[in-house]
N, C-alpha and C positions, 0 to 999 in steps of 0.2 A: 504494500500500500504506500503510495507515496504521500508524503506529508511536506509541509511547505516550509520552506527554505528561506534565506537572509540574502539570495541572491539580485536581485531586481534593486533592494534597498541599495546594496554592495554599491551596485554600479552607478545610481546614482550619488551616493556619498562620494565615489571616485569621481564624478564630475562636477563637485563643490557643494552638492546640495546637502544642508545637513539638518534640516527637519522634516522627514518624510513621513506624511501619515497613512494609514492605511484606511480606506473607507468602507462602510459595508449595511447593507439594508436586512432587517426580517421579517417578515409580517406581512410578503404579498401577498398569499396565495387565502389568509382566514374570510371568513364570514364577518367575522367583528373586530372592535379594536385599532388604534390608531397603528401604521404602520412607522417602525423608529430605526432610525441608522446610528451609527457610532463612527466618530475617526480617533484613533489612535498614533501617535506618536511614542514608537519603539525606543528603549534610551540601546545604542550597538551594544554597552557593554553589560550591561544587566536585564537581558531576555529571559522571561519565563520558560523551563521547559516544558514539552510537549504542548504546545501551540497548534492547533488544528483548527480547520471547520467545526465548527460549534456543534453542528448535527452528527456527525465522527466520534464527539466526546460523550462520554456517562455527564449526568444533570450531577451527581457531585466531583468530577474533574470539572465542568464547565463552574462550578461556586468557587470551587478553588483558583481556578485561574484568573476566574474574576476579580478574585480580593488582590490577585498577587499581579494585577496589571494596573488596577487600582493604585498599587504602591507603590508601582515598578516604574511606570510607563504613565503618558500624559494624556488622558480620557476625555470626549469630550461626548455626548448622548443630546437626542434631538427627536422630535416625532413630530408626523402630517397627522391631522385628524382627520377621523371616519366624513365629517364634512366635507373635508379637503380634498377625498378619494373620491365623493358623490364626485364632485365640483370638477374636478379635474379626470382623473383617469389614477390607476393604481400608483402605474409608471412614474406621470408626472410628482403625485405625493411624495413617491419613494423618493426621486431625485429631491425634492421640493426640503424633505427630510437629511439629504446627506447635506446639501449648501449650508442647514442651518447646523449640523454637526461639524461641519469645519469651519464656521464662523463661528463657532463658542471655544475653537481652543485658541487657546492666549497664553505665549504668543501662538503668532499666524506659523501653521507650517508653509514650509517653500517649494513642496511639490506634493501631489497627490496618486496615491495606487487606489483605484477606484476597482474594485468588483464587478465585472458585468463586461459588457460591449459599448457601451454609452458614457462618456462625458456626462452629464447633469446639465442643461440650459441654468447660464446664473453663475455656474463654477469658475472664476475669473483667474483663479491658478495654476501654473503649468502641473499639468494628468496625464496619465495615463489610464483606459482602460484595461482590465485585466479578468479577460473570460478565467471563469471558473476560480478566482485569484482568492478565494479562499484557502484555496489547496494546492495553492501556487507562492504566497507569502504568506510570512508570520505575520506583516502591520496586519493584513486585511483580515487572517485569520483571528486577529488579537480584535478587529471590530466587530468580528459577528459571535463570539463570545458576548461583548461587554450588552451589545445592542440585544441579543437572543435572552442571555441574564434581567438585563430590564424590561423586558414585554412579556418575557414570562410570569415576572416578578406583577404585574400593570394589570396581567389578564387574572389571577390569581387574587388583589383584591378586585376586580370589577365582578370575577363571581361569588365574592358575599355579597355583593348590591343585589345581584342577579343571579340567584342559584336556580338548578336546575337544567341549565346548559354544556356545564361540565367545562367550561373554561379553565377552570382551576389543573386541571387535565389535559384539556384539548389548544388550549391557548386560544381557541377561535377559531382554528380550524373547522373546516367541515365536515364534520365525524357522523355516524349515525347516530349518536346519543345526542348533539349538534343540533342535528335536520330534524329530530324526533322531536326536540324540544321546540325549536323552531315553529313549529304547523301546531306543537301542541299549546305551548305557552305565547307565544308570537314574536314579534318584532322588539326590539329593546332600542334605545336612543345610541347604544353604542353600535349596531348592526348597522353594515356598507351596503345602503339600500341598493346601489348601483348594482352588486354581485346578483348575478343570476338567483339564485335558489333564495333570497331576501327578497327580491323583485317581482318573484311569481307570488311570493305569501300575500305581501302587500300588495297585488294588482289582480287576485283571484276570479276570477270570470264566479 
């Protein structure tokens, strides 16, 4: 299994840059829940180890990395709300989500390894894209730990407001215990009416 590496970062540091952060989204694919990104700024000499895609890790490797990036490393966490996603589209929120995660760290990183195929509209930093770069760097993998940590942590109290959904569990995903709830309990204020399976409850012939 290959797991991501300090290489990318390397070669930027080799051409002067010396605050590179790594950027990362989670939360497209639920039914509910704002969607949050994280950027991270790795220090070279004191990296966590086993740094991975968040989804790769056990939920208590993923607590523990979290405290020890927390300490280690310079975190910055950001979310589009479920309005945001009606208003716009998933995509745009997510990106809409990482601008405001690389403008809250202070100082400003000098370059970006962004997760994905896309740039972000709005991201005025020199980036890069990096398909699959959760499992290609440690920054990006060290942001969707921190980002994954915080929305799980988001959807967990949103379901004692709202129990019954099983968020606490499913994070918002669309699970059968999810969609059962869903038709049986209905629509909640935190539900992305825009998603399909919200869209039919609420528009039912």
């Amino acid at each position: 299994m290959t797991t991501p590496d300090f290489e990318l970062e390397r070669a930027l540091l080799a051409r002067g840059y010396t605050r590179i952060a790594g950027v990362d989204e989670v939360g497209r694919g639920p039914l509910a829940g704002p969607v949050v990104a994280a950027a991270v700024v790795l220090n070279p000499q004191d990296i966590p180890d086993g740094l991975n895609d968040s989804k790769k890790l056990t939920a208590k490797r993923r607590v523990g990395l979290d405290e020890s990036l927390r300490n280690r490393a310079e975190v910055a966490v950001a979310e589009a709300t479920v309005a945001e996603i009606d208003e716009h589209n998933i995509l745009r929120a997510s990106h809409l989500a990482m601008v405001r995660a690389v403008a809250a760290l202070d100082p400003a990183p000098d370059f970006l390894l962004i997760d994905g195929n896309m740039i972000p509209r709005g991201m005025k930093l020199p980036s890069q894209a990096v398909v699959k770069g959760d499992a290609r760097s440690m920054s990006i993998a060290a942001a969707s730990i921190i980002a994954k940590i915080w929305r799980d942590q988001l959807m967990v109290d949103l379901a004692q407001q709202h129990p019954g959904y099983g968020w606490e569990a499913n994070a918002g995903y669309p699970t059968k215990q999810h969609r059962e709830a869903l038709r049986n309990l209905g629509v909640t204020p935190h539900h992305r009416r825009s998603f399909k399976p919200v869209h039919n409850i609420l528009y039912q012939e």
